[in-house]
C-alpha atoms as a printed R data frame, in Angstrom:
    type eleno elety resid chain resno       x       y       z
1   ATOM     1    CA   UNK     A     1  20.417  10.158  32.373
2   ATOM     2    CA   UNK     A     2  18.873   6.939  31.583
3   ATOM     3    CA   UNK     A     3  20.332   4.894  28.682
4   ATOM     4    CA   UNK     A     4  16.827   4.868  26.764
5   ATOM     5    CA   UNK     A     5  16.495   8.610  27.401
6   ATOM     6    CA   UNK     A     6  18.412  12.067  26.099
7   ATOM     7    CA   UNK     A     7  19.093  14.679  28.142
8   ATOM     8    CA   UNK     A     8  16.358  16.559  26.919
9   ATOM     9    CA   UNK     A     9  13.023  17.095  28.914
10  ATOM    10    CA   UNK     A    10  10.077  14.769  29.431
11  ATOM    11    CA   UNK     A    11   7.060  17.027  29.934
12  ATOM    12    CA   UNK     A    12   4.492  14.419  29.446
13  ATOM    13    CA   UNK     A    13   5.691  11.107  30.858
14  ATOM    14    CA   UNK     A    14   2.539   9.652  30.761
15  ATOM    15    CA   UNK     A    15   2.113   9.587  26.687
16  ATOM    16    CA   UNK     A    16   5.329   8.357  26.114
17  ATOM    17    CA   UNK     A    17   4.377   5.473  28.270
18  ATOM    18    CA   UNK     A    18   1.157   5.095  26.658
19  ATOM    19    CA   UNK     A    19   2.864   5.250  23.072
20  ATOM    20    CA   UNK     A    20   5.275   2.603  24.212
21  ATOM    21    CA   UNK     A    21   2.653   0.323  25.601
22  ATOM    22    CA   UNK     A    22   0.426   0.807  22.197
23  ATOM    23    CA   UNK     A    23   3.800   0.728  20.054
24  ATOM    24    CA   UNK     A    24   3.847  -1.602  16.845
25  ATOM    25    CA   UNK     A    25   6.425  -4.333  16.444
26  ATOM    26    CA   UNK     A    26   9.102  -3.658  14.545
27  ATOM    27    CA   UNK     A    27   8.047  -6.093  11.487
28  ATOM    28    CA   UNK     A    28   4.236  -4.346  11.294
29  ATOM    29    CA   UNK     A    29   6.260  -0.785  11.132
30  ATOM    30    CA   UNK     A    30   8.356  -2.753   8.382
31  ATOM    31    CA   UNK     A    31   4.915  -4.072   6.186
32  ATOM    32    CA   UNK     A    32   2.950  -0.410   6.750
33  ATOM    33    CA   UNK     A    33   6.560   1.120   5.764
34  ATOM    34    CA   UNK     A    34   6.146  -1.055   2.241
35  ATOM    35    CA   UNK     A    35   2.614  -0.876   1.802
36  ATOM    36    CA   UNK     A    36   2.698   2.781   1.605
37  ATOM    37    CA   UNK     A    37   5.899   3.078  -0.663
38  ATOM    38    CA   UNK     A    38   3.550   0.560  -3.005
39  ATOM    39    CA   UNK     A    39   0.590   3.664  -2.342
40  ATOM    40    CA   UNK     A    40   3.542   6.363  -2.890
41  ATOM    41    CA   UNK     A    41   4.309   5.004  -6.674
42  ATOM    42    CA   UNK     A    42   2.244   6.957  -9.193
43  ATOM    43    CA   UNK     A    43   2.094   3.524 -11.545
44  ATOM    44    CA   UNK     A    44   1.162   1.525  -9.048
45  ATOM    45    CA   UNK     A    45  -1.438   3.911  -7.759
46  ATOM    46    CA   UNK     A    46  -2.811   4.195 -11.256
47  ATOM    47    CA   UNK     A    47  -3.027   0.136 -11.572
48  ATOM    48    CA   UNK     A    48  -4.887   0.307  -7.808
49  ATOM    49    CA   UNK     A    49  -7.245   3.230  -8.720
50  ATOM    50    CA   UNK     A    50  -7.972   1.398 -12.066
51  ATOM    51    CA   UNK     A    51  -8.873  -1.714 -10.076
52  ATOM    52    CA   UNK     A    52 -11.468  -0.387  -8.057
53  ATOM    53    CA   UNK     A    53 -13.654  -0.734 -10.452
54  ATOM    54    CA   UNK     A    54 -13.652  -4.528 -11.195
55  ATOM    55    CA   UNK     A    55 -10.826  -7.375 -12.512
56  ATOM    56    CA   UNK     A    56  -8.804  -6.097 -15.595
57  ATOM    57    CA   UNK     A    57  -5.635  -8.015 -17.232
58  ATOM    58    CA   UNK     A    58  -2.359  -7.241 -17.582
59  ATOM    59    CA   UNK     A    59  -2.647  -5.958 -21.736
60  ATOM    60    CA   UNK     A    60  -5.635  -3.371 -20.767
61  ATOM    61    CA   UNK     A    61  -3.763  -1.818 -17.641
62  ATOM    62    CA   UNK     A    62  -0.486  -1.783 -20.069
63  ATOM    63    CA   UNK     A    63  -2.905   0.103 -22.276
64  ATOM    64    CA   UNK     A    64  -4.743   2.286 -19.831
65  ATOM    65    CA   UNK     A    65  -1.162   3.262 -18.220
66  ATOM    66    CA   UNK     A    66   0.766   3.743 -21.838
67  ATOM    67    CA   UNK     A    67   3.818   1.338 -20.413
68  ATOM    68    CA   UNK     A    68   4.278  -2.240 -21.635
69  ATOM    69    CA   UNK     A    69   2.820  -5.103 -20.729
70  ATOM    70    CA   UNK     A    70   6.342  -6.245 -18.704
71  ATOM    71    CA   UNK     A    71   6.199  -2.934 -16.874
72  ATOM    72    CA   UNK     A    72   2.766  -3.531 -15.870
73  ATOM    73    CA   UNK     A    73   3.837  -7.084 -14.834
74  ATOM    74    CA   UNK     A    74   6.599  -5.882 -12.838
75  ATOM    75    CA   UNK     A    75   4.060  -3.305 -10.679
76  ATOM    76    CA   UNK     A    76   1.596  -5.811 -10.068
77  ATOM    77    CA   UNK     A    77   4.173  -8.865  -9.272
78  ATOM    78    CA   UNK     A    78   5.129  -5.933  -6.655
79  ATOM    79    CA   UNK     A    79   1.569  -5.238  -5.399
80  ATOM    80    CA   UNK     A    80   1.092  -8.923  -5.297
81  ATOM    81    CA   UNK     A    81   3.851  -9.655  -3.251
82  ATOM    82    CA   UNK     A    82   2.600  -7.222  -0.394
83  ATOM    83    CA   UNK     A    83  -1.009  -8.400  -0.687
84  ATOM    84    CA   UNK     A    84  -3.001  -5.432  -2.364
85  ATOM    85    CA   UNK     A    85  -4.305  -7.164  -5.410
86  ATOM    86    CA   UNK     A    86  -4.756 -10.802  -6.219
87  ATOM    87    CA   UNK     A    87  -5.356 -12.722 -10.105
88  ATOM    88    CA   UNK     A    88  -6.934 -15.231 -11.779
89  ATOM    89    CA   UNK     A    89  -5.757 -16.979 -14.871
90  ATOM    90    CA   UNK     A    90  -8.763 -17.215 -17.796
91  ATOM    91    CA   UNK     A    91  -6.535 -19.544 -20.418
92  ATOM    92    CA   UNK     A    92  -3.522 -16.893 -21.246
93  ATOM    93    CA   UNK     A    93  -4.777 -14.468 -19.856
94  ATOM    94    CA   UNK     A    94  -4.069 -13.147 -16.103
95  ATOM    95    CA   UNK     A    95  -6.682 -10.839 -14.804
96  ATOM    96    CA   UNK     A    96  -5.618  -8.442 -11.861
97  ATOM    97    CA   UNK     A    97  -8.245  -7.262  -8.628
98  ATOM    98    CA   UNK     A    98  -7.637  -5.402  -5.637
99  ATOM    99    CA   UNK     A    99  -6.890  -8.167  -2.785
100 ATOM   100    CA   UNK     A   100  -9.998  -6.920  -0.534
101 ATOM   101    CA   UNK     A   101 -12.212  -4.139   0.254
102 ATOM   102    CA   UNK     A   102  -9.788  -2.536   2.821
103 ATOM   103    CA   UNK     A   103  -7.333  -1.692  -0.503
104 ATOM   104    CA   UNK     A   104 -10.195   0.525  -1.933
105 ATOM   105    CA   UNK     A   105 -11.501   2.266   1.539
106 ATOM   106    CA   UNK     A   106  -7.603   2.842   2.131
107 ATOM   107    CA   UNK     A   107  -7.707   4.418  -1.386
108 ATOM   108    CA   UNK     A   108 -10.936   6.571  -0.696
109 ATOM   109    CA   UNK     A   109  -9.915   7.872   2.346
110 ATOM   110    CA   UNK     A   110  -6.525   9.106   1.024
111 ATOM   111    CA   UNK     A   111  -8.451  10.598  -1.750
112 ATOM   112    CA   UNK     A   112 -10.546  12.367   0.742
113 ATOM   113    CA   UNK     A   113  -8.189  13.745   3.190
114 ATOM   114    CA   UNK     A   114  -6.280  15.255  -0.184
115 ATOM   115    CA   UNK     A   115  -9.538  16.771  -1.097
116 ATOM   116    CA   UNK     A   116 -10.161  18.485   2.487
């Protein structure tokens, strides 16, 4: 036995190679690890499905989601953080949008494969 290897079986060599050569570094497992426990939250899921539709602050989402305003600010400091939705200040006021187009088609294709 090898050291990187049990003593089990290899019956297809060949893929394990091939899924060691296309592998992901350990800190892009890490970020797709915390972008989906961000996707996995039903809040923050609400706050990126609400989103989609165009730039809304902090008070409305608190309003749409029936939580406060400093839960809502906790989710999005959260979703911030990791990239999926960016704001704007407008005088007091902070308004929230999803980061890119890539948050949304993530979002739409989830939706779809649930719907299959």
């Amino acid at each position: 036995m090898t050291e990187d290897r049990c003593d089990c079986r290899i019956i297809h060599g060949e893929r394990i190679a091939q899924a060691q050569r296309n592998g992901l570094a350990a800190d892009e497992i890490d970020h797709l690890a915390e972008l989906f426990k961000a996707f996995a939250d039903r809040g923050r899921l609400r706050i990126l499905w609400a989103l989609r539709d165009g730039e809304m602050c902090v008070c409305d989402l608190a309003a749409l989601l029936k939580v406060s305003e400093s839960a809502i600010s906790h989710q999005l400091r959260l979703l911030r953080t990791l990239h999926l939705v960016s704001n704007r200040r407008e005088g007091a006021v902070l308004y929230y949008r999803l980061n890119d187009e890539h948050i949304e088609q993530l979002l739409q294709v989830a939706l779809t494969h649930q719907r299959e």
